[in-house]
C-alpha positions as a Markdown table, in Angstrom:
| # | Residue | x | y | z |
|---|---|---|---|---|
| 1 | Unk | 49.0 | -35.8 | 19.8 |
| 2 | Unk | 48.4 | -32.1 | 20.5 |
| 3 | Unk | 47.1 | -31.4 | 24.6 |
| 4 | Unk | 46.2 | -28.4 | 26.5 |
| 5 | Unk | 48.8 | -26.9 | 29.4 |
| 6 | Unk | 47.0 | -29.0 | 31.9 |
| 7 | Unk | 46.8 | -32.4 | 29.9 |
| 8 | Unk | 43.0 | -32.9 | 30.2 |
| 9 | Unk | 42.4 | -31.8 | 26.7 |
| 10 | Unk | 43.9 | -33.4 | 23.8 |
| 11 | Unk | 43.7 | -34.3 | 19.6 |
| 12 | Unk | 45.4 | -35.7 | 17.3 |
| 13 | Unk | 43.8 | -33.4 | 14.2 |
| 14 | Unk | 44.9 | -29.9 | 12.7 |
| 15 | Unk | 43.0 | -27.0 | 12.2 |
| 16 | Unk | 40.8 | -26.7 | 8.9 |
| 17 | Unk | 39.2 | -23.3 | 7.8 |
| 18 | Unk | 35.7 | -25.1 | 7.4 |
| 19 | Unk | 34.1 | -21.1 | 6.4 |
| 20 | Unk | 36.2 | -18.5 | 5.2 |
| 21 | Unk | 34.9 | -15.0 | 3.9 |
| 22 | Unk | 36.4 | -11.7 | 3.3 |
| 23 | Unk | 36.3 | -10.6 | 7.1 |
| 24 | Unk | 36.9 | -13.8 | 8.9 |
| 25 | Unk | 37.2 | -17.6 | 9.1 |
| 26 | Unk | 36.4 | -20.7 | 11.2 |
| 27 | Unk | 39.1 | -22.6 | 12.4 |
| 28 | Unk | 37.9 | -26.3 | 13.3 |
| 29 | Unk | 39.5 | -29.0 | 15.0 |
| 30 | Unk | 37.3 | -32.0 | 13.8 |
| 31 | Unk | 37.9 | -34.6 | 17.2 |
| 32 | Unk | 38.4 | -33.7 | 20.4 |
| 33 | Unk | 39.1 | -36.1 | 23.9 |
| 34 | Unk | 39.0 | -35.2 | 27.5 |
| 35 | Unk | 40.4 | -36.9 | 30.3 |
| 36 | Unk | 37.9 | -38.9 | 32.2 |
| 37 | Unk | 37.5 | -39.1 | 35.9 |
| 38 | Unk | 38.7 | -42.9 | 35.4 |
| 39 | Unk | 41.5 | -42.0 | 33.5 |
| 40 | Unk | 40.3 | -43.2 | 30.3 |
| 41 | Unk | 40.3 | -40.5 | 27.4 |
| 42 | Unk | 36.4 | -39.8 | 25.8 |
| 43 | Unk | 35.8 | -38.2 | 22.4 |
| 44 | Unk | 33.5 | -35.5 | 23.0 |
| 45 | Unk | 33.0 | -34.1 | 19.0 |
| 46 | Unk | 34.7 | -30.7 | 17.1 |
| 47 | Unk | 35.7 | -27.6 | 18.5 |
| 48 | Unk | 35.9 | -24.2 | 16.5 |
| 49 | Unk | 36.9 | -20.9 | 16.7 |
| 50 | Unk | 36.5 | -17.5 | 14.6 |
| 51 | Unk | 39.9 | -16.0 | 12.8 |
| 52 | Unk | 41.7 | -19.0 | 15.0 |
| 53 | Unk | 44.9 | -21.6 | 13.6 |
| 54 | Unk | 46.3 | -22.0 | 16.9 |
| 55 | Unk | 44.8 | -25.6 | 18.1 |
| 56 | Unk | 45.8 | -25.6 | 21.6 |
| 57 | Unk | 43.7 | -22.6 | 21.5 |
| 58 | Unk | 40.7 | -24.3 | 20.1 |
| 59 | Unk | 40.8 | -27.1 | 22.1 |
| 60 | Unk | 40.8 | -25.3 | 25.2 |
| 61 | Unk | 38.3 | -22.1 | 24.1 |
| 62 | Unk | 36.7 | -23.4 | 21.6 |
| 63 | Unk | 32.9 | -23.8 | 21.0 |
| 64 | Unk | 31.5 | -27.1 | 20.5 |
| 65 | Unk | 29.6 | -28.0 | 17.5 |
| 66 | Unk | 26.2 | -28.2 | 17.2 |
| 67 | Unk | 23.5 | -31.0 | 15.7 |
| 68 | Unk | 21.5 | -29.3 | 13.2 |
């Protein structure tokens, strides 16, 4: 399991470069959980960043994904 500095944020997936072209990528992190107010941890989908591996820093910056 891989959290954030303040343990609120955490996964248990790696990064995957889900679009890659010749100027840039997208890193994705395909689950992530938050701490809930009761304690309990709730998935709340994938977070993704551009030209980004690093997953604490997609879990904490990262842009959630979107329903097409």
């Amino acid at each position: 399991m891989i959290y954030n500095k303040n343990k609120t944020i955490r996964t248990s997936h790696g990064v995957e470069k889900c679009y890659s072209t010749s100027i840039g990528f997208i890193g994705r992190v395909h689950d992530v959980e938050y701490l809930q107010p009761n304690g309990q941890w709730g998935s709340v989908g994938s977070r993704w960043l551009i030209n980004e591996m690093d997953i604490q820093m997609i879990i904490e910056n990262g842009f959630k994904s979107a329903i097409l």
